[in-house]
N, C-alpha and C positions, 0 to 999 in steps of 0.2 A: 473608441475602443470596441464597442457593440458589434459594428459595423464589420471590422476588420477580423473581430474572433470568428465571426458564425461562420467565415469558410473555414476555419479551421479544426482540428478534432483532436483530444489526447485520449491518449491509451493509458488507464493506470493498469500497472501489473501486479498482484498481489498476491501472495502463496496458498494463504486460507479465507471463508468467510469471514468476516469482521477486521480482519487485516488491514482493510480499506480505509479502517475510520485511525487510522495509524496519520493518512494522509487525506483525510475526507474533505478537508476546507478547501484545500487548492482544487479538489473538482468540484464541489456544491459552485467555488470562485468563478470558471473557466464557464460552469454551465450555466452562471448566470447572467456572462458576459455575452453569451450566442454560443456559445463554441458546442460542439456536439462531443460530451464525454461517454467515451465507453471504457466496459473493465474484463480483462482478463485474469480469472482465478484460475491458479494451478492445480488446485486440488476439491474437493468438497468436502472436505471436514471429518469425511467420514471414524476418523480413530479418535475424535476429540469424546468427550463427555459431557451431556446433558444436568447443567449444575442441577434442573429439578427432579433428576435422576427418573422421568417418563419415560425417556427411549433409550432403548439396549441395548438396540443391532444396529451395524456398523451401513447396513444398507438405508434404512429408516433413517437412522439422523444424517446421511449424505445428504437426502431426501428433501430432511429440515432444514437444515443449514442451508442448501441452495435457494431455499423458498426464504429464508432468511435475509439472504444476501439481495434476490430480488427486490425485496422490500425495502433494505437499507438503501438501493441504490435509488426505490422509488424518491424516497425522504431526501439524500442529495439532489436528486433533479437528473439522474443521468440514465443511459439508458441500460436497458437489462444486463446481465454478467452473462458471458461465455467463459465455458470452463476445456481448461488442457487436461484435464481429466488423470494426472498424473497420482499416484499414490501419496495419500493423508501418511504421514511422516516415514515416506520413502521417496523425496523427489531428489534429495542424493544418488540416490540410486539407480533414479529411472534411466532410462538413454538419453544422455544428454546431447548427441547430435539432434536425435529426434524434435525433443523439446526448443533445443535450437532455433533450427529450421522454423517449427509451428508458431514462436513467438516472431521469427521474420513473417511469416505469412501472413500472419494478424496483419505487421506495421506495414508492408507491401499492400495490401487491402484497402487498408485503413486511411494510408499515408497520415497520420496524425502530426501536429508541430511538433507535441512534445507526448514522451512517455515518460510517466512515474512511476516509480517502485521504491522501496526500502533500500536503504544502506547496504554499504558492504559487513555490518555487523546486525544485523538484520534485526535490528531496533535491541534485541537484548540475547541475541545468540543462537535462536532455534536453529535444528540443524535446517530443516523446510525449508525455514526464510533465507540461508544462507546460501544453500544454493540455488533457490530462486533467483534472487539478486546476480547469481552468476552468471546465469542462464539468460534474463533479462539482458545483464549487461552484454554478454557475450552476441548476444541478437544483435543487438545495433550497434557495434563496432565492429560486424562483420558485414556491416549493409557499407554499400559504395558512398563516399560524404555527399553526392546530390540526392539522396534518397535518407540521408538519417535525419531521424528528429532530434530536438535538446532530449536528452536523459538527463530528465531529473532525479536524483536520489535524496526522499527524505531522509534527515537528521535529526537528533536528539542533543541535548544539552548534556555536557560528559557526567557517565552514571546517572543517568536519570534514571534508567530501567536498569538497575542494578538489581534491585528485590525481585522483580521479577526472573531475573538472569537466575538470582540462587534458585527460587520456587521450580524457575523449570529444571533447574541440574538434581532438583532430588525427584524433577519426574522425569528425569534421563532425558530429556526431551534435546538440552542444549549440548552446543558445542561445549568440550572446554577451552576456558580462557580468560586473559585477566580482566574482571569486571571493570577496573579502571580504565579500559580500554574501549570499554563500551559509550558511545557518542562522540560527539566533538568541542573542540571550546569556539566558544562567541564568532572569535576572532579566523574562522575557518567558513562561515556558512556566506553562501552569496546570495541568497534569497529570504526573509523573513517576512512572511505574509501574516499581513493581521487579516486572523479570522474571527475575532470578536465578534461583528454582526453575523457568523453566523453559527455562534456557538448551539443556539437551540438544535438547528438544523443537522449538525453534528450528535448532538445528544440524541437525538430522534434516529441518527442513522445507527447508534450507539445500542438505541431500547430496541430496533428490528432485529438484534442479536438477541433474543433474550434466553435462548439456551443457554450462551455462554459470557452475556455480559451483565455484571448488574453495576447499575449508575446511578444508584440511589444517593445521593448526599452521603457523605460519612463511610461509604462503602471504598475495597481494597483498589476497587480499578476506577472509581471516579476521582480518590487522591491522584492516582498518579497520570490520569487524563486532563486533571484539570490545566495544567498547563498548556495544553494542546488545544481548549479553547480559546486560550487567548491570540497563539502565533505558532503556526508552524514553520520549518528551517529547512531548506534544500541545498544541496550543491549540486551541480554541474557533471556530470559523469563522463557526458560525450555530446556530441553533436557541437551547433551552434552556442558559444558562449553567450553567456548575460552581462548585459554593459553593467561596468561597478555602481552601485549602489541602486541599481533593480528593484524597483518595489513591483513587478510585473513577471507575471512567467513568463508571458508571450515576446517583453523586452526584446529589439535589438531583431526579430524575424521579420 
């Protein structure tokens, strides 16, 4: 499997910094097997907030977060982030042929097997990630089928991000919609990857956020991470399908 990965290369695509570690196991997985992981972020973060409230301006913490993101990807094993430099919660709005295009350019470049991104409910509703995910998708379903890769879309277990889902509606942040709607059941996902071994390595890409993540035991977002070290959940969006009962992303290519 070593062998066969290292010609190959995925592309995650992910809307903001730390986004990543939404899906971090399957690329710590893919880089460990040879594969050469790279990541395109949409945005730099620039409108988020610095929980330890140090930085103010909206340039400065683009700034952080990109050096952030750097280093989470160090801690996965993959290699630096390029960014589509689209607007921190306005990539609804940006030009979406533009962003289109740019996300074909990467996977033309790149040719990766597979590309990763967030669901079509963009893990708990952000407007960002939802049209991220559009955009993404929209990339490799307009590439000709001998040039697309598998699109994977990570998955959540239904309502898992629900708290989250409300927390962002009272910071305007999300779509509206019905939280019930948010993830999928059991009986829907075609990829479950144990990332148990390498949940440290996850956590570590987790602490390179530390503007905006704390992971401390006992803390709001290491509750609802925790399952995320044990197994992460994809389906299929486009490209080559995965032979049923795939414990492999590369499966079936």
């Amino acid at each position: 499997m070593a062998a066969e990965a290292s010609s190959r290369r995925v592309l995650g695509c992910f809307p903001h910094p730390d986004d990543e570690m939404f899906a971090s196991g399957i690329l710590a997985w893919c880089a460990d097997r040879g594969a050469e992981v790279h990541l395109l972020c949409a945005t730099r973060g620039e409108r988020g907030t610095d929980r330890h409230g140090r930085i103010t301006s909206d340039a400065a913490l683009a700034m952080h977060r990109s050096g952030e993101l750097a280093a989470a990807c160090a801690e996965l094993g993959i290699a630096p982030p390029a960014f589509a430099e689209l607007p921190d919660g306005g990539v609804a709005t940006a030009n979406r042929d533009r962003a289109v295009a740019l996300v074909q350019d990467h996977v033309r470049r790149l040719r990766p097997a597979l590309v990763v991104s967030l669901g079509p409910d963009g893990a708990y509703g952000h407007r960002d990630h939802l049209a991220w995910t559009e955009i993404v998708t929209a990339a490799v379903r307009g590439l000709p089928a001998a040039e697309k890769p598998r699109l994977l879309h990570a998955v959540f277990p239904r309502r898992h991000f629900a708290r989250l889902y409300e927390l962002g509606r009272k910071a305007g942040a999300v779509a509206e919609l019905d939280p019930d709607e948010l993830g999928v059941d059991a009986d829907q996902v075609q990829l479950r990857l144990d990332v148990r071994p390498l949940a440290e390595r996850k956590l570590a890409g987790c602490r390179a956020h530390d503007s905006q993540l704390d992971v401390e035991p006992g803390s709001f977002f290491r509750r609802i991470f925790a399952p995320l070290l044990e197994e992460e959940w994809y389906v299929v969006a486009d490209g080559p399908p995965l032979p049923a009962g795939a414990t492999d992303p590369f499966a079936g290519l």
